[in-house]
C-alpha positions in Angstrom: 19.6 -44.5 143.0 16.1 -45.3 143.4 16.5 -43.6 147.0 17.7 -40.8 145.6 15.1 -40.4 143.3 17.7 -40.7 140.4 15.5 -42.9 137.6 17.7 -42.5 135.1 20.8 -43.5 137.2 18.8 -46.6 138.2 17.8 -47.6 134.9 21.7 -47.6 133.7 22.5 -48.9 136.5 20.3 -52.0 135.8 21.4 -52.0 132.2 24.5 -52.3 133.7 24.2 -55.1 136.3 22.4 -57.2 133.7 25.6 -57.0 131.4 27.3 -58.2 134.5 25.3 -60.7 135.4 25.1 -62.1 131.2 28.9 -62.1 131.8 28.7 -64.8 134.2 26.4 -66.7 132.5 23.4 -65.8 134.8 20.8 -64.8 132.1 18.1 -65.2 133.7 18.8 -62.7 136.3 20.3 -60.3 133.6 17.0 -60.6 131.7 15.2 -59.3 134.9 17.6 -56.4 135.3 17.2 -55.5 131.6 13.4 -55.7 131.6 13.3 -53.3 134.7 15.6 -51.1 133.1 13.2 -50.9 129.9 10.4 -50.3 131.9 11.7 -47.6 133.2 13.2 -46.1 130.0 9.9 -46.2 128.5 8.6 -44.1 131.8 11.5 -41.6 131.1 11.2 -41.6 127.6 15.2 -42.5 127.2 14.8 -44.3 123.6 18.8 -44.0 123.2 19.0 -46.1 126.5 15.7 -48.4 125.5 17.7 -49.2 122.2 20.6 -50.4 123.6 18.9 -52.2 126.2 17.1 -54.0 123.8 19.9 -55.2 122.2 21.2 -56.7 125.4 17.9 -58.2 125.8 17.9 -60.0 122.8 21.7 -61.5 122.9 20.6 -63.2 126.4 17.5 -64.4 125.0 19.7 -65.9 122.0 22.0 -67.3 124.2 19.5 -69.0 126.2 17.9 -70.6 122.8 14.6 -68.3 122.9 15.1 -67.9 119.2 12.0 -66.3 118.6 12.0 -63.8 121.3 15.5 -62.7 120.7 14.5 -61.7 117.0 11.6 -59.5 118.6 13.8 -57.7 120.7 16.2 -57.2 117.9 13.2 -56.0 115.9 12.4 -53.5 118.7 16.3 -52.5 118.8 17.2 -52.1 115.0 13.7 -49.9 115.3 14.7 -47.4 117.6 18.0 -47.3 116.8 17.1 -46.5 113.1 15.0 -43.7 114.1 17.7 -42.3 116.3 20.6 -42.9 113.6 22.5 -44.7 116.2 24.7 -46.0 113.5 27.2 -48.3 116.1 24.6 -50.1 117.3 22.7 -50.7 114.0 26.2 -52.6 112.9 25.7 -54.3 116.0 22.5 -55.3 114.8 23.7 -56.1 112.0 26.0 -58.6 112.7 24.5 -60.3 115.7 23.4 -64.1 114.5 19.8 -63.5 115.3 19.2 -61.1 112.6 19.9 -63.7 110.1 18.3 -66.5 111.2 
């Protein structure tokens, strides 16, 4: 992607091999994926993609017992995904333990 010059194709495609990566239990190399993929949704502007991202983010750093830094990216999630009414991901929010702890 980045070869191509497709930034928004790399970006999902980061999102993506960070969800692939927390499936295997490898969250620290899924929280490097994700964080690339936010920096470059914030360079494209793509504050669906950003949202979700987010909320990826914050589920590894959960799991991993980062307690604190998984509430600030859920803060950063349920943020942008109020402002763009993404109403399946704010129940996601919702219901994910860090929010109410």
């Amino acid at each position: 992607m980045r070869t191509l010059g497709d930034a928004l194709g790399q970006a999902r495609m980061l999102t993506n091999l960070g969800a692939v990566f927390a499936s295997g239990n490898r969250f620290d190399e899924a929280l490097a994926a994700w964080r690339d993929a936010i920096a470059l949704q914030e360079r494209l502007d793509d504050r669906v993609g950003m949202a979700y991202t987010w909320h990826h983010l914050s589920d590894a750093q959960w799991r991993m017992d980062q307690r604190e830094a998984a509430r600030a990216s859920l803060v950063t999630a349920r943020q942008l995904a109020q402002e763009l009414n993404l109403i399946s991901l704010l129940g996601l929010i919702d219901s994910h333990p860090a929010r109410g702890a």
